[in-house]
DRENGUMI-872079 format. One record per atom (N, C-alpha, C): residue number from 0; residue in one letter; atom name; x, y, z. Coordinates in Angstrom, 2 decimals. Example, Ala and Ser with C-alpha at 12.3 -4.5 7.8 and 13.67 -1.06 7.14 Angstrom:
2
num, residu, atome, X, Y, Z
0, a, N, 13.19, -5.69, 7.80 $
0, a, CA, 12.30, -4.50, 7.80 $
0, a, C, 13.20, -3.30, 7.80 $
1, s, N, 12.85, -2.25, 7.08 $
1, s, CA, 13.67, -1.06, 7.14 $
1, s, C, 12.90, 0.03, 7.87 $
! end
This chain:
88
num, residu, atome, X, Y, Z
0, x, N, -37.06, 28.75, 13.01 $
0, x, CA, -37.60, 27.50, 12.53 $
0, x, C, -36.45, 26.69, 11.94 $
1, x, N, -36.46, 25.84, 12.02 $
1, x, CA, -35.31, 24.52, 12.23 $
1, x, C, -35.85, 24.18, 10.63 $
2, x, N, -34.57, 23.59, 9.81 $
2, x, CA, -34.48, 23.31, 8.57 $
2, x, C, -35.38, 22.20, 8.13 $
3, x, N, -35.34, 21.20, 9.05 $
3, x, CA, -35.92, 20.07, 9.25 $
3, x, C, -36.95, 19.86, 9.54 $
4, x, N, -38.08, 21.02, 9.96 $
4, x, CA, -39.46, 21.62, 10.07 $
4, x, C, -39.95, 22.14, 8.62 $
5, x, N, -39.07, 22.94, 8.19 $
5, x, CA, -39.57, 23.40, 7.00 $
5, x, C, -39.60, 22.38, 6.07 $
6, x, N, -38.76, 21.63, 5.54 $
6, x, CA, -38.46, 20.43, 4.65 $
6, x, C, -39.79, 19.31, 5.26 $
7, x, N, -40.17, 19.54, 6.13 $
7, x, CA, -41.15, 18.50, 6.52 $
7, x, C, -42.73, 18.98, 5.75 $
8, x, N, -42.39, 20.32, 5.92 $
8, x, CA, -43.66, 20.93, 5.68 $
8, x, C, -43.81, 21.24, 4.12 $
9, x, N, -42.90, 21.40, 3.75 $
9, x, CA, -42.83, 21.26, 2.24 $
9, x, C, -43.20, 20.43, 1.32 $
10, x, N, -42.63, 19.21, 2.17 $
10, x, CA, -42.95, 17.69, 1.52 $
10, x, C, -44.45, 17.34, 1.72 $
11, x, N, -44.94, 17.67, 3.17 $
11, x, CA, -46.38, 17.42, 3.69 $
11, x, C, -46.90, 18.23, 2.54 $
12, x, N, -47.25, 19.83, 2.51 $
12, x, CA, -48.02, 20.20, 1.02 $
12, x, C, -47.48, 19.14, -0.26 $
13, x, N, -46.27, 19.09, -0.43 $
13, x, CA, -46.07, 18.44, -1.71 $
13, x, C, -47.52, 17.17, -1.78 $
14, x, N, -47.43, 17.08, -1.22 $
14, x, CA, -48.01, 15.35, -0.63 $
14, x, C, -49.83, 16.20, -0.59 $
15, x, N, -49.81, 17.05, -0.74 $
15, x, CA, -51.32, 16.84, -0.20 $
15, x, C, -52.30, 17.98, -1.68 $
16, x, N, -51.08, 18.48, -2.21 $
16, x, CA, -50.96, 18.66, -3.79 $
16, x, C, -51.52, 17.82, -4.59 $
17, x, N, -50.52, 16.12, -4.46 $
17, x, CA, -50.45, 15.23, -4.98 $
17, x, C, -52.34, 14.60, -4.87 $
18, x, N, -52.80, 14.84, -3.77 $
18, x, CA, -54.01, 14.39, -3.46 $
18, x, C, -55.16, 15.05, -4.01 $
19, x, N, -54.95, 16.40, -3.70 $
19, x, CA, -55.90, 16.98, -4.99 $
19, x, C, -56.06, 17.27, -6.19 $
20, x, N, -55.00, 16.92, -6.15 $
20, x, CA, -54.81, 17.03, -7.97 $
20, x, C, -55.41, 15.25, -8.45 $
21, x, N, -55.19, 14.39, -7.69 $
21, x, CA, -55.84, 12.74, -8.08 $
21, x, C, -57.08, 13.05, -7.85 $
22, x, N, -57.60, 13.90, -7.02 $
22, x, CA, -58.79, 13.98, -6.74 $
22, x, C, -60.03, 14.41, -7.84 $
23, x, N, -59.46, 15.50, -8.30 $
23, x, CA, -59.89, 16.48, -9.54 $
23, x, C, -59.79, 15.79, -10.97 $
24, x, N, -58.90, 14.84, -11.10 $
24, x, CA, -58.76, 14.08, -12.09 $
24, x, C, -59.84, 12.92, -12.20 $
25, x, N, -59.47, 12.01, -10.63 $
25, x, CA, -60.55, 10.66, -11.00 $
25, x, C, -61.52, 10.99, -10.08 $
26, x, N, -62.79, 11.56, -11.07 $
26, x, CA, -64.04, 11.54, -10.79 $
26, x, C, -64.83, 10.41, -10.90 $
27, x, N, -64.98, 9.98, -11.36 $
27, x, CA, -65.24, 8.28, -12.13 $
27, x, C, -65.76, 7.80, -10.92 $
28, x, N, -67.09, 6.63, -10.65 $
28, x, CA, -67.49, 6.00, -9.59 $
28, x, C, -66.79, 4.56, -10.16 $
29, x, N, -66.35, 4.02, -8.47 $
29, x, CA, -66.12, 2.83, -8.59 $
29, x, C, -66.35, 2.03, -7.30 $
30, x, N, -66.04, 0.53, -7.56 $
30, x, CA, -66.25, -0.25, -6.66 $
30, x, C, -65.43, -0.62, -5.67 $
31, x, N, -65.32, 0.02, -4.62 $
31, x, CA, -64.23, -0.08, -3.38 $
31, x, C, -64.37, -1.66, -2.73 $
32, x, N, -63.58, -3.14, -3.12 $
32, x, CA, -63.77, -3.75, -2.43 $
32, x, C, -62.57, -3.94, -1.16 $
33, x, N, -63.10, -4.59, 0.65 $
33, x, CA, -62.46, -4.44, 1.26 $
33, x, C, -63.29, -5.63, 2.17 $
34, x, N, -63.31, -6.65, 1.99 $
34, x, CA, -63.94, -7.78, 2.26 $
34, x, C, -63.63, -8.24, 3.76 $
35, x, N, -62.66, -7.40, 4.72 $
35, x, CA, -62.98, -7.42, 6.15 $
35, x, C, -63.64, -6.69, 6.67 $
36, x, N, -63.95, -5.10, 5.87 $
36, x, CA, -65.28, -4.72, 6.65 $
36, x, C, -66.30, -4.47, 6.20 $
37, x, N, -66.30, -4.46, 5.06 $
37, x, CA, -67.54, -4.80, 4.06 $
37, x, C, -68.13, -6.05, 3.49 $
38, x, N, -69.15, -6.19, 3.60 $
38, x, CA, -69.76, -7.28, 3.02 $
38, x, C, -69.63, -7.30, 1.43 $
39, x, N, -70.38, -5.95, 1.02 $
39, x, CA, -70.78, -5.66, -0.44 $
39, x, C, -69.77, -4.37, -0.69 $
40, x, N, -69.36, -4.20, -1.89 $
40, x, CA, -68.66, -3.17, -2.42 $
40, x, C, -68.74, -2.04, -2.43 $
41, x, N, -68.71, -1.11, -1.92 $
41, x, CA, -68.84, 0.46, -1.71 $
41, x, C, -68.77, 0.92, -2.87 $
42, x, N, -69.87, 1.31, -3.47 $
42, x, CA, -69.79, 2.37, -5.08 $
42, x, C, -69.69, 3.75, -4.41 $
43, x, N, -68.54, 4.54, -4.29 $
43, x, CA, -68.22, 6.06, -4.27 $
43, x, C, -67.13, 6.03, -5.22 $
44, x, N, -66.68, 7.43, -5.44 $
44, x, CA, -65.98, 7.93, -6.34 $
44, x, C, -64.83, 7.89, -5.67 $
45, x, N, -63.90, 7.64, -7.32 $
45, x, CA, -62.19, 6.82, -6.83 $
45, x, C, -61.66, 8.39, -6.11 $
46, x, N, -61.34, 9.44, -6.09 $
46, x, CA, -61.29, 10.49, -5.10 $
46, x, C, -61.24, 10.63, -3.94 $
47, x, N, -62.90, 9.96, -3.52 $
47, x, CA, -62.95, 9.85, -1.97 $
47, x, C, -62.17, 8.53, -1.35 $
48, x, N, -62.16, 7.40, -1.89 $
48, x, CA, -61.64, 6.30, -1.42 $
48, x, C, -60.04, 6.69, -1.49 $
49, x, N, -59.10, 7.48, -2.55 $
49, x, CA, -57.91, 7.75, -2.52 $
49, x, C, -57.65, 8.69, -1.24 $
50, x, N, -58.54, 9.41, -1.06 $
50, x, CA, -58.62, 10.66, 0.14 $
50, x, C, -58.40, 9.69, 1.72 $
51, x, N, -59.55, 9.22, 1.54 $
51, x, CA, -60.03, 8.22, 3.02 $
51, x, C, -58.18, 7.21, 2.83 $
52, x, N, -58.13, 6.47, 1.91 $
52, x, CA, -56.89, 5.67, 2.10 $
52, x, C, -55.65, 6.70, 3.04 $
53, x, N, -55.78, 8.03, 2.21 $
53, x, CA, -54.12, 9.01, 2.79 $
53, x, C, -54.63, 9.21, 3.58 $
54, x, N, -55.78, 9.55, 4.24 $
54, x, CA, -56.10, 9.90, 5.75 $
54, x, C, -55.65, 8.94, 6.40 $
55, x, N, -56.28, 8.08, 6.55 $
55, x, CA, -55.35, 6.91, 7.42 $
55, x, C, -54.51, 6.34, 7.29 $
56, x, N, -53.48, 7.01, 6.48 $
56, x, CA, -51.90, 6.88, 6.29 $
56, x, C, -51.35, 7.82, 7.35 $
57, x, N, -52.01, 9.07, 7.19 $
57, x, CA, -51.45, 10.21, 7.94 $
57, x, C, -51.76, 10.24, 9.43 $
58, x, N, -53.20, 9.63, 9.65 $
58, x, CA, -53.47, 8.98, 10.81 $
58, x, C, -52.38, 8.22, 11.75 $
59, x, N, -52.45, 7.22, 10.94 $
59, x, CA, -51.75, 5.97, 11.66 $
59, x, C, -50.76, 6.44, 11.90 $
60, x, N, -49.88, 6.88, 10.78 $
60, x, CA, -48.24, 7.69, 10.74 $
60, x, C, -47.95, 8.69, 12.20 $
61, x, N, -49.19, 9.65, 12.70 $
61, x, CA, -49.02, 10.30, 13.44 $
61, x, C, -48.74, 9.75, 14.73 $
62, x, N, -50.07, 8.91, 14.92 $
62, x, CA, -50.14, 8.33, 16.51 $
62, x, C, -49.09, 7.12, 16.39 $
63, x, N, -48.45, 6.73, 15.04 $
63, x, CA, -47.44, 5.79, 15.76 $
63, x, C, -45.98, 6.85, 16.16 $
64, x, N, -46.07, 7.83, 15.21 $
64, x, CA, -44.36, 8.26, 15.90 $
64, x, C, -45.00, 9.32, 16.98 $
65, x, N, -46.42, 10.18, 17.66 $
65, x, CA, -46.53, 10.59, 18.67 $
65, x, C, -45.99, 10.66, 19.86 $
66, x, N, -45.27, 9.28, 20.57 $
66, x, CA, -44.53, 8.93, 22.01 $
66, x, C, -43.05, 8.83, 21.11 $
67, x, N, -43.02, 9.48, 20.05 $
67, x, CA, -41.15, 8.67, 19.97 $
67, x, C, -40.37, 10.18, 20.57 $
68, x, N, -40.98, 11.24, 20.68 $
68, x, CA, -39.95, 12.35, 21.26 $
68, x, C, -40.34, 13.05, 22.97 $
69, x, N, -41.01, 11.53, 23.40 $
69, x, CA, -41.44, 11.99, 24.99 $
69, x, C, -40.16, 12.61, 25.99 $
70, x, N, -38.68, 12.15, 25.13 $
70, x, CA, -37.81, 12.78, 26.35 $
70, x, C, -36.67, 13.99, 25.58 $
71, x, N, -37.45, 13.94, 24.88 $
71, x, CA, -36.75, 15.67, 23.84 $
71, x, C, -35.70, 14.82, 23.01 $
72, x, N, -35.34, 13.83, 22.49 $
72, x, CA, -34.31, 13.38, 22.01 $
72, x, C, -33.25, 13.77, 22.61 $
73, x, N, -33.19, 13.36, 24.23 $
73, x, CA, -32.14, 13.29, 24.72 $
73, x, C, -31.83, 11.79, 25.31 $
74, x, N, -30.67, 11.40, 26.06 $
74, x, CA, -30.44, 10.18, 26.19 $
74, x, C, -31.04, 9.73, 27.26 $
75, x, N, -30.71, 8.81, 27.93 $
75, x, CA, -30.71, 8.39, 29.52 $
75, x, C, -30.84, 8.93, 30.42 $
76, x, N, -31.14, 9.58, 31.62 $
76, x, CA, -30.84, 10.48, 32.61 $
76, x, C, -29.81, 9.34, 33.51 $
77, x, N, -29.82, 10.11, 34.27 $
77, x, CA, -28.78, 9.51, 35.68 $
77, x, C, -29.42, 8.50, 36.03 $
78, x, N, -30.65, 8.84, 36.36 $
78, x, CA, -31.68, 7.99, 36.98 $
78, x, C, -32.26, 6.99, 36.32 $
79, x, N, -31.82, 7.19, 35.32 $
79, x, CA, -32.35, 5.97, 33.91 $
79, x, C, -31.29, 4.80, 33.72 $
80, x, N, -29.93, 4.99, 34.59 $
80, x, CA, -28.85, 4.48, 34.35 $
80, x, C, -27.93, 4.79, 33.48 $
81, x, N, -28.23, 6.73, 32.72 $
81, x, CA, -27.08, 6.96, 32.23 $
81, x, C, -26.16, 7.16, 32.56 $
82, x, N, -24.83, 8.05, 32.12 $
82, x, CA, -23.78, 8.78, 32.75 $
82, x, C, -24.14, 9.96, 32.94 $
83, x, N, -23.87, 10.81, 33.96 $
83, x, CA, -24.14, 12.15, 34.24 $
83, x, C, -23.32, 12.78, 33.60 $
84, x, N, -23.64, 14.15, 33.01 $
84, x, CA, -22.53, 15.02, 32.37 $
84, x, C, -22.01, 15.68, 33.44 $
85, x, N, -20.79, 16.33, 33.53 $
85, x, CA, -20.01, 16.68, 34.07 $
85, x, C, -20.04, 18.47, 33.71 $
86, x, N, -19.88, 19.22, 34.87 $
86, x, CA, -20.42, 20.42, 34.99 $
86, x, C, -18.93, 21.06, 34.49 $
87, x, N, -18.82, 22.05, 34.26 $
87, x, CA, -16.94, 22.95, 33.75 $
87, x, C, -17.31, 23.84, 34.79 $
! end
């Protein structure tokens, strides 16, 4: 496992620590306003609305970098108009 896997995964729990622990703290109901898709104010508890917000952080985050390693983080091919490497 690559250094840069683990450090990812570390930070991801760090991060999801951070969420339950806000969670467990603000129990409290409140008024979620969001006036493009709601009309009227959503009364749930500040918890779930902090939860639902990082979900679709982690959401979005995923499916936008999803296509960024379609060619293994390698360069150009030949056929792409790179340079070909040269065989020893």
């Amino acid at each position: 496992m690559s250094p840069a896997v683990l450090f990812r995964t570390f930070f991801f729990l760090l991060i999801l620590f951070v969420v339950i622990y806000i969670g467990t703290e603000n129990t409290q109901t409140i008024d979620f306003h969001f006036s493009l898709l709601l009309d009227k104010p959503a009364r749930t508890s500040a918890a779930l609305v902090y939860f639902a917000v990082f979900s679709v952080g982690v959401i979005g985050g995923t499916l936008f970098n999803a296509g960024a390693g379609k060619d293994g983080g390698r360069g150009k091919g030949e056929d792409e108009g790179g340079r070909s490497k040269k065989k020893k």
